[in-house]
LUMTI-345556 format. One line per 3 residues: number of its first residue (from 1); their letters; for each residue z, x, y of N, C-alpha, C, O. Coordinates in Angstrom, 3 decimals. Layout:
BEGIN
NUM) a) Z,X,Y,Z,X,Y,Z,X,Y,Z,X,Y ~ ... $
***
This chain:
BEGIN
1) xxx) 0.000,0.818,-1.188,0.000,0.000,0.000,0.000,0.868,1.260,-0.682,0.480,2.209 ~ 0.501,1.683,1.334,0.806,2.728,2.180,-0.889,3.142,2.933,-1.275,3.116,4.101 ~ -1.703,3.567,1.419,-2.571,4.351,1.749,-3.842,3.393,2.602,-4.793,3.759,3.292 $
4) xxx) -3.403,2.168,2.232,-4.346,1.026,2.737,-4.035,0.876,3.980,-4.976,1.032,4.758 ~ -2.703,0.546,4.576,-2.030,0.773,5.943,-2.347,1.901,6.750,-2.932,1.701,7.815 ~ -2.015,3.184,6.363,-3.288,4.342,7.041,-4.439,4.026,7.326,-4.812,3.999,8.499 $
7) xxx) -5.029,3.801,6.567,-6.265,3.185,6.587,-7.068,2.178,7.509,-8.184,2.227,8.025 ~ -6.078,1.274,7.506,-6.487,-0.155,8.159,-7.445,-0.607,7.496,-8.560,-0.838,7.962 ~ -7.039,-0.804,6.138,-7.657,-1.939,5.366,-7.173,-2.792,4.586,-5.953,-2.731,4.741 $
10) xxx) -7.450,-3.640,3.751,-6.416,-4.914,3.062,-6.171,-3.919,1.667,-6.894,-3.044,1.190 ~ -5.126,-4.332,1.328,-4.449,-3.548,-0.227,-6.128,-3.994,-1.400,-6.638,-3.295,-2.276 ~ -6.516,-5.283,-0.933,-7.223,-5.633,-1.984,-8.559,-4.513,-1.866,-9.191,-4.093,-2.835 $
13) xxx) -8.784,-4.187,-0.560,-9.683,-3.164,-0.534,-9.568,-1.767,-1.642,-10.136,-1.501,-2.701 ~ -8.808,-1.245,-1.026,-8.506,0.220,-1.842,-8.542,-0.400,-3.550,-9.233,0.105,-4.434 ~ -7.662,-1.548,-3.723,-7.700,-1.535,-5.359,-9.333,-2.165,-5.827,-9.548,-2.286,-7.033 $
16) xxx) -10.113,-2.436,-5.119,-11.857,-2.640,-5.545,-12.034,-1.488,-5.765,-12.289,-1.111,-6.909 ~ -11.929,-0.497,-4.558,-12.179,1.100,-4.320,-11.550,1.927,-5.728,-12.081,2.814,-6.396 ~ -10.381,1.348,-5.865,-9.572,2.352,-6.841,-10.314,1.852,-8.664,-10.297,2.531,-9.691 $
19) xxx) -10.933,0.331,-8.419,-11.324,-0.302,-9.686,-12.905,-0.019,-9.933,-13.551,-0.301,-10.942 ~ -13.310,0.547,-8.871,-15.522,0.637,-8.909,-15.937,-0.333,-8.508,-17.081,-0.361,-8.054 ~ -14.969,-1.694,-8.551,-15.819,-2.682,-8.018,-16.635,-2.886,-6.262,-17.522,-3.510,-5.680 $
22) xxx) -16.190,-2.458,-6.173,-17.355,-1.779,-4.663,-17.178,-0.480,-4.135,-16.020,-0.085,-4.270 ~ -17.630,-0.009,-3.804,-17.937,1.235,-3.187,-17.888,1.285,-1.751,-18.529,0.529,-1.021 ~ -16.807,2.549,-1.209,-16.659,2.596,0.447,-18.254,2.412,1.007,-19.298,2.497,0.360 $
25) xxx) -18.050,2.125,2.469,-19.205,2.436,3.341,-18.937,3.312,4.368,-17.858,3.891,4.495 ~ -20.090,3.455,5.268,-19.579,4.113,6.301,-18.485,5.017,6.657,-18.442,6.082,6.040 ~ -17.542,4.768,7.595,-16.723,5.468,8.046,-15.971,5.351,6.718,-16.039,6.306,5.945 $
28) xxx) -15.383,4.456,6.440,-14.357,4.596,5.265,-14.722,5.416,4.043,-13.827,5.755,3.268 ~ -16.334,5.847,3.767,-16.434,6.522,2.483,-16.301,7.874,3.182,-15.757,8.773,2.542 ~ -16.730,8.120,4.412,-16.298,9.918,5.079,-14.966,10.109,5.386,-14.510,11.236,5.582 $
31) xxx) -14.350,9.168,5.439,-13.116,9.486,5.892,-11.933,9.383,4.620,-10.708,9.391,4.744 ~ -12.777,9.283,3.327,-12.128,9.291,1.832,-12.839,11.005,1.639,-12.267,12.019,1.239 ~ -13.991,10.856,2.005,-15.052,12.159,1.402,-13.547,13.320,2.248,-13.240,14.392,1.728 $
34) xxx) -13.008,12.914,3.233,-12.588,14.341,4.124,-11.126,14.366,3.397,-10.662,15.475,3.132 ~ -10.496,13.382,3.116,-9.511,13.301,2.498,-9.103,13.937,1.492,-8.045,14.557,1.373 ~ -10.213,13.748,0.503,-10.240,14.754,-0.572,-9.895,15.739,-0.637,-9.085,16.238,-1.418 $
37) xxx) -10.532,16.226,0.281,-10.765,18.164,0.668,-9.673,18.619,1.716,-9.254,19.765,1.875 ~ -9.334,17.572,2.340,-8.314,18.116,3.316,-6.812,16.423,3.989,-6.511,15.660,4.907 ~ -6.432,16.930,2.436,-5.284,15.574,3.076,-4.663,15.478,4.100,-4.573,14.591,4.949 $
40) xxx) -4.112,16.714,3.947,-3.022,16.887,5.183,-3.766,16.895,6.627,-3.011,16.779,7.592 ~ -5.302,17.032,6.919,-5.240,16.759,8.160,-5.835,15.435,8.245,-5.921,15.044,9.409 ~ -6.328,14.525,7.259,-6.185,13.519,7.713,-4.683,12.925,7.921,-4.372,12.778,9.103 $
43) xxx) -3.890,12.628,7.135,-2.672,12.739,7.881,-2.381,12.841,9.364,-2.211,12.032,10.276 ~ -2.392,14.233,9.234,-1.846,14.437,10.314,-2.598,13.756,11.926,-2.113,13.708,13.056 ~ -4.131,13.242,11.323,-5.148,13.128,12.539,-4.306,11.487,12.568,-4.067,10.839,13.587 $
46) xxx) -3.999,11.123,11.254,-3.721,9.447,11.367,-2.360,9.271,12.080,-2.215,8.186,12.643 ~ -1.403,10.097,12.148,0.109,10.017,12.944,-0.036,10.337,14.195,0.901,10.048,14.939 ~ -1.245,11.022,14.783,-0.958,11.278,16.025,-1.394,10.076,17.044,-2.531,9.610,16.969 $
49) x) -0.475,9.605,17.974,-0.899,9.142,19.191,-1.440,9.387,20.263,-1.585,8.495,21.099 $
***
């Protein structure tokens, strides 16, 4: 739930995402693609005000 709240998307999202049943778009599949490779600064880009 957490990771969906970062996010700003519905829980039901991520668990389609987490199940195959659809596939990110856009911003949300680059901003999973950057995640991957570098958690901690998404993080850190998502806490800052």
């Amino acid at each position: 739930m957490l990771f969906a709240l970062m996010l700003g998307v519905g829980l039901s999202t991520v668990r389609n995402w987490e199940q195959r049943r659809h596939e990110p778009q856009g911003p949300a599949k680059a901003l999973l693609c950057i995640a991957d490779k570098e958690p901690n600064a998404v993080i850190k880009a998502l806490h800052t005000k």
